[in-house]
KEZAFI-821589 format. One record per residue (C-alpha): x, y, z; residue in three letters. Coordinates in steps of 0.1 Angstrom, whole numbers, padded with zeros to 4 digits, always signed. Layout:
<atoms>
XYZALA ...
</atoms>
This chain:
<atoms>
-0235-0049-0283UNK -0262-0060-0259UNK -0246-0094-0237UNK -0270-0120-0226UNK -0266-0126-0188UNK -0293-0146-0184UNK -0298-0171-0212UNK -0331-0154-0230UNK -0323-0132-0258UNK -0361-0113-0250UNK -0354-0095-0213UNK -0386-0088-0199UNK -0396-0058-0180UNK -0381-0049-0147UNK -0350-0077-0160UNK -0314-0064-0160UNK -0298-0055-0199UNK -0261-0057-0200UNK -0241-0040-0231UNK -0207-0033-0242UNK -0211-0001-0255UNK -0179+0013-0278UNK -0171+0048-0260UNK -0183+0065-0230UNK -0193+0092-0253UNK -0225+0064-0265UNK -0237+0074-0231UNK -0251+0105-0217UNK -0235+0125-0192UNK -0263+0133-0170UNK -0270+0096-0166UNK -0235+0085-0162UNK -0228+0114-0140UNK -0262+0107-0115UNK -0236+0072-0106UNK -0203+0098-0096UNK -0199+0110-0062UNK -0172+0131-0043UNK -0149+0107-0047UNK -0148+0094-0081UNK -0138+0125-0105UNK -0119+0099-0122UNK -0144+0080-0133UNK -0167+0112-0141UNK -0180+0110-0179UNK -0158+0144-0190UNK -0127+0131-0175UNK -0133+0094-0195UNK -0142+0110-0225UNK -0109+0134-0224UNK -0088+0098-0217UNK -0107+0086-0252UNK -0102+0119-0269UNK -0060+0114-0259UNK -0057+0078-0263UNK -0083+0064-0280UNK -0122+0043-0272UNK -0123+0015-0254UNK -0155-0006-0247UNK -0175+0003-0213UNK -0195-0023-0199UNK -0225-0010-0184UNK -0260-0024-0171UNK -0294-0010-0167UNK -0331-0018-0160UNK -0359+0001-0176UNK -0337+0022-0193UNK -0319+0038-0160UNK -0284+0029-0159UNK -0278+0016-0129UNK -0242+0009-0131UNK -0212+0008-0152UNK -0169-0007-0154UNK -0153+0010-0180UNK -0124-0011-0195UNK -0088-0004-0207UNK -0058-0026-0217UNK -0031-0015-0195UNK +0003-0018-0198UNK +0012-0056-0198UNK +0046-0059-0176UNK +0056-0025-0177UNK +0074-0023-0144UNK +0056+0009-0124UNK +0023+0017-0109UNK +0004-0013-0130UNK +0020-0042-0134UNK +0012-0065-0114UNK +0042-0083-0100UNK +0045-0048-0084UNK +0013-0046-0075UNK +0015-0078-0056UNK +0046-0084-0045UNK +0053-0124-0035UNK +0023-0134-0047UNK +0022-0154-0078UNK -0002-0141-0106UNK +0019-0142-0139UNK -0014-0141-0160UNK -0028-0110-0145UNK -0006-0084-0174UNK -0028-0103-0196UNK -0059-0093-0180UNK -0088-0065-0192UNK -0081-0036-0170UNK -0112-0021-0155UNK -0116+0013-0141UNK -0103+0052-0155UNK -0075+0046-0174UNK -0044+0044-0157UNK -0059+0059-0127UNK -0045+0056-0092UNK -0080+0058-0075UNK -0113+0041-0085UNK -0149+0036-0069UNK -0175+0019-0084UNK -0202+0036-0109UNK -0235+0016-0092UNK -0264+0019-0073UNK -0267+0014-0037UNK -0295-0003-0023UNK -0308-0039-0027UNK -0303-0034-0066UNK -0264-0027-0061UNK -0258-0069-0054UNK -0275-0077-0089UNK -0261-0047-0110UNK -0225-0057-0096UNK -0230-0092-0109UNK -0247-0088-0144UNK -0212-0064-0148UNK -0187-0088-0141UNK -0205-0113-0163UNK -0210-0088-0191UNK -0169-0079-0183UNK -0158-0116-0186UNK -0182-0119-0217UNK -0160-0086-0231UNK -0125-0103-0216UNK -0132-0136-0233UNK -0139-0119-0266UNK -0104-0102-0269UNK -0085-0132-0257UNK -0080-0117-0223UNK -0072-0140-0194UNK -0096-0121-0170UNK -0108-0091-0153UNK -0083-0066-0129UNK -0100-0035-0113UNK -0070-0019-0094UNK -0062+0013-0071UNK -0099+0004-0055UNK -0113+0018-0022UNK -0114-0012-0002UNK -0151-0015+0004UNK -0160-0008-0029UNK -0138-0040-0037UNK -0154-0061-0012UNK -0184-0052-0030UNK -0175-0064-0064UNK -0156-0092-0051UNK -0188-0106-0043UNK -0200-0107-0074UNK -0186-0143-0082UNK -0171-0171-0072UNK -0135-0167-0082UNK -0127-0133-0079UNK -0101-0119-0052UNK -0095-0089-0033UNK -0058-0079-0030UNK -0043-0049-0010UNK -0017-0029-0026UNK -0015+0010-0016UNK -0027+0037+0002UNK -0046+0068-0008UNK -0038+0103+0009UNK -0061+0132+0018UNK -0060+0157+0042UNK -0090+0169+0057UNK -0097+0208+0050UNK -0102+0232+0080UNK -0119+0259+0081UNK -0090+0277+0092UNK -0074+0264+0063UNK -0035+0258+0060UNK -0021+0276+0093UNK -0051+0258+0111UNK -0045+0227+0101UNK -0005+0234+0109UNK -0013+0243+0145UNK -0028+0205+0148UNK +0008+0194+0141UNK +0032+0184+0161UNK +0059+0208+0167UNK +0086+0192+0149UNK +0063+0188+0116UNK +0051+0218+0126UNK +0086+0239+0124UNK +0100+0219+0089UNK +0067+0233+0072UNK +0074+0266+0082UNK +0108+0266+0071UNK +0097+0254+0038UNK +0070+0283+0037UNK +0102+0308+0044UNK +0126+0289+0019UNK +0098+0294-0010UNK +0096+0332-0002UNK +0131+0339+0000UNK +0133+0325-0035UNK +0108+0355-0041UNK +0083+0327-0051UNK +0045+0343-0052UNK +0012+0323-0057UNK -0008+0328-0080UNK -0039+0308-0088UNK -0053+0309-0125UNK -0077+0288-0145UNK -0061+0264-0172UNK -0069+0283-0205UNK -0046+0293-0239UNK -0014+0302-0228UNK -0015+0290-0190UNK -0020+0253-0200UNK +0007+0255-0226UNK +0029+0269-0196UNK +0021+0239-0173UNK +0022+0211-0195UNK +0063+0227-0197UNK +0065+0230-0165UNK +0051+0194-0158UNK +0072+0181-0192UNK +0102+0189-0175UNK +0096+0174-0138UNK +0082+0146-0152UNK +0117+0140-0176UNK +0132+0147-0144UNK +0121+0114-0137UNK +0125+0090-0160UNK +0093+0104-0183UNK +0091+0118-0211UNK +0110+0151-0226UNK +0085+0160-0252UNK +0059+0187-0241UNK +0036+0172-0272UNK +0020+0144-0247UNK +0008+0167-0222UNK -0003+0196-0246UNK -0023+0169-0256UNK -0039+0157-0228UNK -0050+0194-0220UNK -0064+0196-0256UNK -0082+0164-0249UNK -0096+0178-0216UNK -0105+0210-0227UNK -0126+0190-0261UNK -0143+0171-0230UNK -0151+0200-0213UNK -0134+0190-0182UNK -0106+0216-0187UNK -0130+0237-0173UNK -0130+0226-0140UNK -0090+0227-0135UNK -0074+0254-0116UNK -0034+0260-0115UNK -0015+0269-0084UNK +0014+0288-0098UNK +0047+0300-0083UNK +0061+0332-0098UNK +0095+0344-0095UNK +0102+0378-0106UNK +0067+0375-0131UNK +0081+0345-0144UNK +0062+0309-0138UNK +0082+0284-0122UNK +0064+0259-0107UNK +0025+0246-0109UNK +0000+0218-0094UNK -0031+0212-0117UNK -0061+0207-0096UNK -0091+0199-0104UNK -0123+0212-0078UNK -0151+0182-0078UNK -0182+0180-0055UNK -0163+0192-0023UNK -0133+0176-0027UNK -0097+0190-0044UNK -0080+0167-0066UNK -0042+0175-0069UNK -0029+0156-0102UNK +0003+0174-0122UNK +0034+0190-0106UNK +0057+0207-0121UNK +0089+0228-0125UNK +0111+0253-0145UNK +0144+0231-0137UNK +0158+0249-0167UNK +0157+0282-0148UNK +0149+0277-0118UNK +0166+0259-0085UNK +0136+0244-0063UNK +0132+0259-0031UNK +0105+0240-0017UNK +0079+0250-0046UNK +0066+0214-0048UNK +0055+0211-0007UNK +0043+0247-0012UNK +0016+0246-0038UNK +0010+0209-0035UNK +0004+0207+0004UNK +0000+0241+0015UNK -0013+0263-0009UNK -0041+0242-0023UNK -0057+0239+0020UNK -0062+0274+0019UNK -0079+0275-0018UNK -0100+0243-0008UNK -0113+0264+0024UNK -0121+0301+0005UNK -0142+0276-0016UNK -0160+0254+0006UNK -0145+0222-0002UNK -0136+0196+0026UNK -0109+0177+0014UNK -0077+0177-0005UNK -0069+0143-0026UNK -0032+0140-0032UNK -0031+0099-0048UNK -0006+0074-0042UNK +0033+0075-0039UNK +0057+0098-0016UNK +0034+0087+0014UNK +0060+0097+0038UNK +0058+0129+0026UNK +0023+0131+0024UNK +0019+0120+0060UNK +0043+0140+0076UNK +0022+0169+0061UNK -0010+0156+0079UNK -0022+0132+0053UNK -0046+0103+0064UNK -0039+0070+0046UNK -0069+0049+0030UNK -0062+0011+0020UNK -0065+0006-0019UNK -0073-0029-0034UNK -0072-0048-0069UNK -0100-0067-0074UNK -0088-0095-0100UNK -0116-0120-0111UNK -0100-0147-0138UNK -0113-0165-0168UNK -0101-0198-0161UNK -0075-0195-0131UNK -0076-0195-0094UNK -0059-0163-0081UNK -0052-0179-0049UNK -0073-0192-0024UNK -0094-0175-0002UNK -0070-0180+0030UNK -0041-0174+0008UNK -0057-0139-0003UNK -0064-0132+0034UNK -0033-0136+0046UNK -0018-0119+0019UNK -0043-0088+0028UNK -0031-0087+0062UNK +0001-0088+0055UNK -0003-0056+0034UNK -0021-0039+0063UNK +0004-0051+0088UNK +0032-0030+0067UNK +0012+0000+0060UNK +0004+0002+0100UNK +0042-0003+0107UNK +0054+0024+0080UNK +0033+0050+0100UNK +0039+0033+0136UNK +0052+0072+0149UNK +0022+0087+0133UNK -0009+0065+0139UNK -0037+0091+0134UNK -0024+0089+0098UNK -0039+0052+0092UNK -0078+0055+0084UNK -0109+0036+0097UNK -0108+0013+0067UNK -0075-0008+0078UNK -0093-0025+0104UNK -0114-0044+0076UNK -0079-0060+0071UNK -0071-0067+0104UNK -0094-0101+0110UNK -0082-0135+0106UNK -0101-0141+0075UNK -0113-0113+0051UNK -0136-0134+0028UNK -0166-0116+0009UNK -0198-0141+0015UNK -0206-0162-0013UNK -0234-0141-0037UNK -0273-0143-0033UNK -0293-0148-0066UNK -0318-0129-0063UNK -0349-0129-0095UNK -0325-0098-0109UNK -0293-0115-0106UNK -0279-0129-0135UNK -0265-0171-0130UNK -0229-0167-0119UNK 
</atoms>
């Protein structure tokens, strides 16, 4: 389905062509993958395709110029007001948006970390805009009530909040990483201070008195039917799921993609026996940790999850060159006390029809959210990143969109 975002059904060369296409898999890898970077394994084309393979296609929006694809949002329906991670009265708490469950949901499917799949440069201002139009065009279509790109790094959402009039940017969460020394884990504990520093060692000596070894081992056969128990159960723990079936079929739709490949489990072994894993997945140079989970059965923790979610996976990232572990949203408190830095994460939510709020409303909103996040880590300020202070001024306002000869009308 080609969209017309500029009124001419005939684009001539050098214009910009705007399509819905049905799947991911319409478009080749190597050309959706040229648009990923470090940070984005989310949005990478085998990890997309493996979310289609599990739960089904939905359309991705995508725009290019000459045949280069130059950028691309794909789209999902979320989870209407399902209280948790993306509904948006939890999202944005005390602001009014009671439409926004009813919006098309851009970005990885129920991801908790998004960038944007475009071009930089003086072509990224055009591409950005032809998407959103080509997105509303999509939105309108299935009767939604507008466009919400959450879990977004907070540039990258200034960015697309440029691209029309209406659309808001709305701080919600942080992101953790922890920068990888080469020195790995015990380096990066000697930066600590001395009462983080002794808790971490205590859990290093609870985990080996349970006789807890670990062991890293790629996710193949019998080891990914082994984690997706192990995860099963910690996952029913809390409030999820008891059937095994969901995730045995996640790993069956990652391993169709191909991206299977790429994941690596950190194990703990008691006695030969696996009790506890964290799935990662190695991307670029960065370490994505994105299942936990434990033998509750059969097993009583003894600090397995801090172990091969915090300090394990430092030393792995350092044998293999890679600069930073991701860790996502939630338990920030725990993240941070284990040397986590905190990055801001915004929705971007551009309606068909409504106003959001307005523009002061949204800024004073945004520093409101900063103001929190800076208080919540007041005793460890080297845990707030760089990017706060885009949320510190009195008015955080994207400038109103040029049109340039590439730019669809807005």
């Amino acid at each position: 389905m080609t969209i017309d975002v500029r009124g001419s059904t005939a684009p001539r060369a050098g214009a910009l062509t705007v399509r819905a296409a049905a799947s991911v898999a319409a478009i080749a890898p190597r050309e959706w993958d040229a648009l990923v970077g470090p940070d984005n394994f989310y949005t990478s084309h085998r990890w997309l395709r493996a979310l289609e393979l599990a739960h089904g296609a939905d359309p991705v929006v995508t725009a290019s110029r000459d045949g280069r694809l130059l950028g691309a949002l794909p789209t999902w329906p979320g989870e209407g007001d399902s209280p948790g991670l993306f509904c948006p009265p939890d999202l944005f708490p005390g602001l009014a948006v009671p439409w926004a469950a009813r919006c098309m949901w851009l970005g990885a499917r129920r991801s908790v970390y998004n960038e944007l799949l475009c071009v930089r440069g003086t072509l990224r201002m055009p591409t950005l805009m032809a998407l959103v139009r080509g997105a509303l065009a999509v939105a309108r279509s299935r009767g939604a009530a507008g466009l919400i790109l959450p879990y977004l790094t907070a540039r990258d959402a200034a960015d697309l909040a440029r691209a029309h009039p209406r659309a808001r940017v709305l701080l919600h969460d942080a992101d953790a990483d922890i920068p990888v020394p080469d020195g790995g884990f015990e380096e990066h504990l000697a930066r600590m201070r001395h009462a983080d520093r002794t808790r971490r060692r205590a859990e290093l000596r609870a985990c080996a008195r349970a006789g807890t070894v670990v062991t890293w081992l790629p996710l193949t056969g019998k080891t990914a039917r082994v984690a997706a128990d192990l995860i099963t159960q910690n996952r029913a723990r809390h409030g999820g799921t008891a059937d095994p079936g969901w995730m045995r079929r996640a790993f069956a739709a990652q391993h169709r993609s191909g991206v299977l490949e790429q994941a690596v489990g950190c194990f703990g072994f008691r006695a030969g026996r696996p009790v506890a894993v964290t799935v990662c997945y190695p991307h670029h140079d960065r370490l994505y940790a994105r299942y936990y989970g434990f033998d509750y059965r059969r097993a009583e923790p003894a600090g397995e999850y801090f172990v091969l979610s915090y300090c394990a996976p430092l030393d792995y990232a350092a044998a293999h060159g890679l600069r930073r572990c991701r860790l996502a949203v939630s338990s920030w408190n725990h993240k941070v006390r284990r040397g986590a830095v905190l990055s801001p994460l915004a929705a971007v939510v551009v309606p068909l029809d409504h106003e959001v709020c307005s523009p002061e409303r949204a800024a004073a909103f945004n520093r409101a959210v900063a103001r929190r996040w800076r208080a919540r880590c007041a005793g460890r300020p080297q845990a707030i990143g760089p990017d706060w202070d885009l949320w510190d001024a009195d008015a955080v306002r994207p400038p109103v969109p040029v049109v340039s000869a590439l730019s669809p009308a807005v």
